[in-house]
N, C-alpha and C positions, 0 to 999 in steps of 0.2 A: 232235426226236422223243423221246419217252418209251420208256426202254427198252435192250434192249441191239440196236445195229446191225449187222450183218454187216459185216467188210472181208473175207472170203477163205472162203466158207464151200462155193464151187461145189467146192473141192478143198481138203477139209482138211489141214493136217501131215500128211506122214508121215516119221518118221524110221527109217531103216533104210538098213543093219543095223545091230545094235543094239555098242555099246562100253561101258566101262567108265568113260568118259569121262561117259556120260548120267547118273550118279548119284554122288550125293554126299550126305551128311548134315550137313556143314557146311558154313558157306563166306561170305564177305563180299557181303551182297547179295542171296542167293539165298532166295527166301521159297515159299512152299507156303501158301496162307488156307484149305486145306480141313483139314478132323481127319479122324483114320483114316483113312489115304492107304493104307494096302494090305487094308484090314479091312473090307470091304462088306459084315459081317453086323454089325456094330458098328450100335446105335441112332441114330448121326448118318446114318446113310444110311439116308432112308425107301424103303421096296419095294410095290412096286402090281404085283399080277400075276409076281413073280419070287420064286423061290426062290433065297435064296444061301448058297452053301456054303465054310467057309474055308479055305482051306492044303490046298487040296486038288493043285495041281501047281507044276512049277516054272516061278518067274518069271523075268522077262529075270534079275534081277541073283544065279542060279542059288542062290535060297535055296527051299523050298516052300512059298513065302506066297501064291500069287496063289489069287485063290479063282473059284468056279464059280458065272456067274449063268445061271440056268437058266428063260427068260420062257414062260407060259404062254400059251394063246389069249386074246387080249384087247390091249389098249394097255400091255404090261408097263411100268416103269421101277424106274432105282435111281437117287436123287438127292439132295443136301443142299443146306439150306438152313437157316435163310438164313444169308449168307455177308456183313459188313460192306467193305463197297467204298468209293472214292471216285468220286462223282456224273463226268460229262465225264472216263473216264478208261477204255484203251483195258488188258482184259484176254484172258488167253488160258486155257481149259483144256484137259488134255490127258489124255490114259491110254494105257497098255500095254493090249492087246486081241489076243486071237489064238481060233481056235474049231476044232473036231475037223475039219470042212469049209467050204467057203466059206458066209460069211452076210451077209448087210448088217444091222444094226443104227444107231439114230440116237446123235448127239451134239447137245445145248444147253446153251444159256448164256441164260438168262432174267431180267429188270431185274424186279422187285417192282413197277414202276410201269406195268408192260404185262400187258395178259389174254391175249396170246398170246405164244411168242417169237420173237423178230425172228432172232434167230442161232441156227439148227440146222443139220442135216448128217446126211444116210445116210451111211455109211462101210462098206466094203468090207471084212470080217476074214477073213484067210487063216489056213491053219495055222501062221502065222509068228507070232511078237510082232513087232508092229510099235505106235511111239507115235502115236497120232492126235491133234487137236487142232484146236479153233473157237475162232475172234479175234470179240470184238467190243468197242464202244465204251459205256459206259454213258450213259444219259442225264441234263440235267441235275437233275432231282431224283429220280436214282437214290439208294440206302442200302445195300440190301442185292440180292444175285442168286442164285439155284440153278445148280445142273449137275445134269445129269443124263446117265446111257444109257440109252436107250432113250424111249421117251415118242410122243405122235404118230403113232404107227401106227410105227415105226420098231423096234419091239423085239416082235415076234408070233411066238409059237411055234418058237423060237432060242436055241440056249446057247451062251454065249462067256466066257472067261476073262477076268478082267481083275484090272490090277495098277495100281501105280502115279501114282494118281490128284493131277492137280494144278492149282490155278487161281494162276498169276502173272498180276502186272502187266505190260501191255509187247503190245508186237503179235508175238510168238512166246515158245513154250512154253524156258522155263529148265530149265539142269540139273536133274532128276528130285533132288526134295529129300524125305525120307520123314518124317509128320507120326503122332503117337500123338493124346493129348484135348487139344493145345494148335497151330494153326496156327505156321508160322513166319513170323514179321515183320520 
């Protein structure tokens, strides 16, 4: 099947509570393919229906970078794209997320070679940071894929914080790696 396929998407990651353990900026192995991993107002991340705002509270790793995305009525998203992958190969993304009260917003992972996408997920954000995260498999003539929050009806009239954005390889989310204009490989 074309596309990116769900393995675990009824119950996405959550990891909590949150350690010091979960971040790192170097490390052997440890890659991050998205740019601007804590900068949602940065031009790699396209907005439809959301206002984002930067460094406006404190994120899990207690610096005040995480910024505020604020979806208006309509199919909000923030998402980038596109993102160079390899075709039959099984990735994860993941993000820090927490909101003033409870809200459900979506998470995707979508293959460039499908008109819809096969791997999303509502997810539940509390007033906690907590890391979420959707696994799915690419297909074989996958190239490239987006992420996105929100999308799909999943992101309407709702604001939540978010930090920490990351897409690895692998059927779960790796140590939280922070990326400026160049992905880590």
């Amino acid at each position: 099947m074309a596309g990116v396929t769900s393995s675990s998407l009824a119950s996405p990651l959550l990891t909590s509570p949150l350690s010091s353990d979960a971040f790192s900026s170097t490390g052997s192995g440890l890659t991050n393919l998205l740019t601007w991993s804590e900068d949602f107002s940065n031009g790699a991340w396209v907005t439809n229906l959301v206002t984002v705002t930067a460094d406006t509270t404190v994120a899990p790793d207690s610096t005040t970078t995480a910024d505020t995305l604020a979806a208006g009525v309509g199919d909000g998203y923030v998402r980038q794209s596109p993102i160079t992958i390899a075709a039959s190969t099984q990735y994860t993304f993941s993000v820090y997320l927490k909101a003033a009260g409870a809200v459900t917003c979506g998470l995707y992972l979508h293959g460039n070679q499908s008109s819809t996408p096969e791997s999303q997920s509502p997810v539940a954000v509390t007033t906690s940071w907590q890391r979420f995260s959707i696994t799915g498999t690419t297909g074989a003539a996958e190239s490239t894929v987006l992420v996105a929050i929100g999308g799909y009806n999943n992101f309407n009239n709702v604001t939540v914080f978010a930090w920490g954005a990351q897409l690895n390889m692998g059927a779960a989310a790796t140590p939280y790696v922070k990326t400026t204009s160049s992905p880590i490989t």
